[in-house]
N, C-alpha and C positions, 0 to 999 in steps of 0.2 A: 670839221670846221674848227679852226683854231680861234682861241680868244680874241684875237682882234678882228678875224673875219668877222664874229661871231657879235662883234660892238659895232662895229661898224654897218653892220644889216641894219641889226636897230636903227642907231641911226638915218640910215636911207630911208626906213619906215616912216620915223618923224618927217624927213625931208618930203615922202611922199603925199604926206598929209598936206603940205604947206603947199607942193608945188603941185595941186591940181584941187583946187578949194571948192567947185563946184561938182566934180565927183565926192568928192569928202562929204560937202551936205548932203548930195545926196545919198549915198549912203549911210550916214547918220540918219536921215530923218526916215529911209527904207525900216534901217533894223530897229529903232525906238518904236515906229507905230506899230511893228511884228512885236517890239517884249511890252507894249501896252495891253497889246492883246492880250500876250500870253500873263501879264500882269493883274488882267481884271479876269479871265479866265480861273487863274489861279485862289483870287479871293474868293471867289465867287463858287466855286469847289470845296472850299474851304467850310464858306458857312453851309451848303447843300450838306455836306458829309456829319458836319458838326450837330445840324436840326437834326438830320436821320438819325444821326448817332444816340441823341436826347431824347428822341422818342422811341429809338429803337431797346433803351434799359429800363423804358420804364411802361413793356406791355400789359395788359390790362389780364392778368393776373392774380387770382384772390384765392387765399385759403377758407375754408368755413372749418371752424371746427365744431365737434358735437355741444349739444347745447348740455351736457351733463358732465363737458370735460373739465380734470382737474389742472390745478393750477402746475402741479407735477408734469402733467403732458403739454401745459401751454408752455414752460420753460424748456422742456426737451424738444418741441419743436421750433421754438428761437434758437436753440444752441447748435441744432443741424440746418437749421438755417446760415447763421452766422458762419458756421464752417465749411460753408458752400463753395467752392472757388466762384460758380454760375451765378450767384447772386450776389448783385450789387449792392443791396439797399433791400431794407422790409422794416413796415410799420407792425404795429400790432392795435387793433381797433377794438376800446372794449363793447360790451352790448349798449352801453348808456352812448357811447361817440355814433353807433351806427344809428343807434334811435336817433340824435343828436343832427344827424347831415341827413335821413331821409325826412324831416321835420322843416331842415333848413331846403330842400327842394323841392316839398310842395310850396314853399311860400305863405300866401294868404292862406291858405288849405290845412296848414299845418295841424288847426284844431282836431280834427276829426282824431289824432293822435294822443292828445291829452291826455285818454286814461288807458292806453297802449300798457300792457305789461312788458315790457322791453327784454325783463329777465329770465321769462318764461317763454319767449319764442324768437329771441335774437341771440345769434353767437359769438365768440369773440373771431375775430377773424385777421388775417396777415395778407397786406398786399405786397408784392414782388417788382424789385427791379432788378433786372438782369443785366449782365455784360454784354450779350449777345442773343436776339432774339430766336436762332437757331438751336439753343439749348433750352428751351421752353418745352416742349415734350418731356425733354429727358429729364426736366426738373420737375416738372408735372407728376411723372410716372415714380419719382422717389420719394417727391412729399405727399404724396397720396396714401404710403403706406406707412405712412408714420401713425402710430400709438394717436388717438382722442382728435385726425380729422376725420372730416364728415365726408368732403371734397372739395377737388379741387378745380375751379373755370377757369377757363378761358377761353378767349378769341383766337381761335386756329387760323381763320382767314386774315386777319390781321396779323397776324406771326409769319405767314406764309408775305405776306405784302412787304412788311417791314425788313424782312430777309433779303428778297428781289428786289426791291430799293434801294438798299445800303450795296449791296451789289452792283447793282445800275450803275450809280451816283462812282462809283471807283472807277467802274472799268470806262467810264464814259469820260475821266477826266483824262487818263492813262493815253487812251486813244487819239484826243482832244491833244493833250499835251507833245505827242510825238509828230500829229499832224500838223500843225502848228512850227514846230522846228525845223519841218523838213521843208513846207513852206518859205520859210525866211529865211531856211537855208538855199532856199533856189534862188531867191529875189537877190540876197546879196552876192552868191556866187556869178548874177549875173550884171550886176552892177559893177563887182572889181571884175571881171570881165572887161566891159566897157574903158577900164583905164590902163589893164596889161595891153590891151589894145592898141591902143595909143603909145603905145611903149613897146611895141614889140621889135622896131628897128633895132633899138638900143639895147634890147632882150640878145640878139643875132649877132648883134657884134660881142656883146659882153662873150658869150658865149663862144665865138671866132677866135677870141683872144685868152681861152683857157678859163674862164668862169667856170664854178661846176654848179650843176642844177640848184643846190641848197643855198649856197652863194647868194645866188640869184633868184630864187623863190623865198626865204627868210624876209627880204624886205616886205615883199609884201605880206607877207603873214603877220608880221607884226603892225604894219598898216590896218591892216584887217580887225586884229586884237583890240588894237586902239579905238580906232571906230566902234568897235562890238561893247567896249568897256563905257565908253564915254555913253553910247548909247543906252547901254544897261543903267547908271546911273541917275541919268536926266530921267527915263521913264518909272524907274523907281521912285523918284519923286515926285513923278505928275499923278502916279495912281495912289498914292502913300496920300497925299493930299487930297485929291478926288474923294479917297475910300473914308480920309477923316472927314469930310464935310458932309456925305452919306450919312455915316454911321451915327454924327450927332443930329443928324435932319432925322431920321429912322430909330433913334432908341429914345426919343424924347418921351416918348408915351408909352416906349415898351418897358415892361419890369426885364433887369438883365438877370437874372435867376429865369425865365421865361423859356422855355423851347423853342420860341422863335428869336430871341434876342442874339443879335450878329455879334462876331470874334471881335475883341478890341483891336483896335488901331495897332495899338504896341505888341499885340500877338503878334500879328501879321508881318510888320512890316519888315524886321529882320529877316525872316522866314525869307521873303518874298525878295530882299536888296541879295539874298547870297544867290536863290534859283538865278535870280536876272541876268545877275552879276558871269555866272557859268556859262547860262544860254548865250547872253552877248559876246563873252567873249569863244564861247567853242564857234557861235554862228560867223565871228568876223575870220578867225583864223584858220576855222575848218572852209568857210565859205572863198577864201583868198587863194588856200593853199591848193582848192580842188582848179579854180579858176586859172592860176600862174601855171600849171601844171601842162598845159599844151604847150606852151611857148617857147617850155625850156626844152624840148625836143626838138631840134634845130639839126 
């Protein structure tokens, strides 16, 4: 196709938008409620992955060390801690913090505590967070054999849960996501359908008189693109706005340090205008090109 063929399709694309204004809407309004979907989907995946994520580094995980260990050994196990790739994050709790928080959870109860030797049967101890709950064993089974601990807990079935979940929550978007596109790519394929239709006399002749296929399929592709862009945009703004009127109704009482506290608005929303922005326009131009493609077979 030569440069001017090649402006000129354009062109006819515009022209086709103009000159058939009730397939235009609807088309537009087809693929905006498919990428609102795939819009609120997407956020909505987003904070699923991001809770899992937050809960999944910070498994319930404790060292005890011996109650006669030296401070020798409680630095050498911070320091193979700290060089962990596997761990995220670890506190160090001395005997007086842990006397300190089981005090604070009996509550009113707390006295019975009062002349507790703390030094004499409390030890210092390190809680874990990890990158990934899947490496909970294997960090278990190396800090177990470190120099001055005692042992090491944890919750196996919650490591085993936290694992399968964070799995879940992907492949369920993955799936979600592709079903979703092939969807919207039926709807509009069959909507410009409906207007090559309309147009197929003039398909037969173009064609009669030496048109070649691309010629003649280009318009509508870029017809398609337009629609798929314009549509990409308007729905990035209706969820972009939706998700900030949410997010300030829903974080008002929540602490945003919180495990459950949802991804900001301005995370998102770029993330979310580029996906749209792809899906819209592969869905108008993929969806046009498979459509226009019977017709020019003449």
């Amino acid at each position: 196709m030569t440069g001017r063929a090649f402006i000129n399709s354009i062109r006819e694309g515009f022209r086709g938008i103009i000159r058939h204004p009730l397939v235009t809407i609807a088309s537009i309004t087809t693929i905006m409620l498919m990428l609102i979907i795939m819009g609120a989907f997407y956020m909505f995946s987003v904070n699923a992955r991001r809770i899992m994520r937050k809960l999944s580094q910070r498994p319930p995980i404790e060292v005890y060390m011996k109650l006669q260990c030296t401070e020798e050994e409680r630095n050498f196990v911070a320091e193979k801690l700290k060089n962990n790739p596997n761990v995220l994050e670890f506190t160090m709790s001395t005997p007086q913090e842990n006397y300190d928080g089981f005090k604070a959870n009996l509550g009113s109860s707390s006295s019975i505590l009062d002349d507790f030797d703390y030094n004499m049967y409390l030890p210092y101890t390190f809680s874990l967070r990890l990158s990934d709950p899947s490496y909970a064993t294997e960090v278990c089974a190396e800090v177990a054999q470190y120099n001055g601990v005692s042992k090491v807990s944890q919750e196996s079935n919650v490591m085993v849960f936290l694992t399968k979940a964070s799995k879940i929550v992907n492949i369920t978007t993955a799936v979600a996501s592709v079903v979703l596109f092939v969807i919207a790519l039926f709807i509009i394929s069959n909507m410009v359908r409906i207007s090559v239709y309309s147009r197929a006399s003039e398909i037969e002749i173009m064609k009669f008189v030496g048109a070649t296929n691309n010629y003649i399929r280009f318009p509508y592709i870029t017809e398609g693109a337009i629609v798929g862009l314009f549509s990409a945009f308007t729905s990035w703004g209706l969820t972009t706005v939706v998700y900030y009127y949410i997010y300030h109704k829903a974080m008002s009482s929540i602490d945003p340090n919180s495990f459950y506290a949802l991804a900001t608005t301005r995370s998102l929303m770029w993330h979310s205008l580029v996906i749209l922005v792809v899906m819209g326009f592969l869905i108008g131009a993929v969806g046009s090109g498979i459509s226009v493609r019977k017709y020019v077979k003449v």
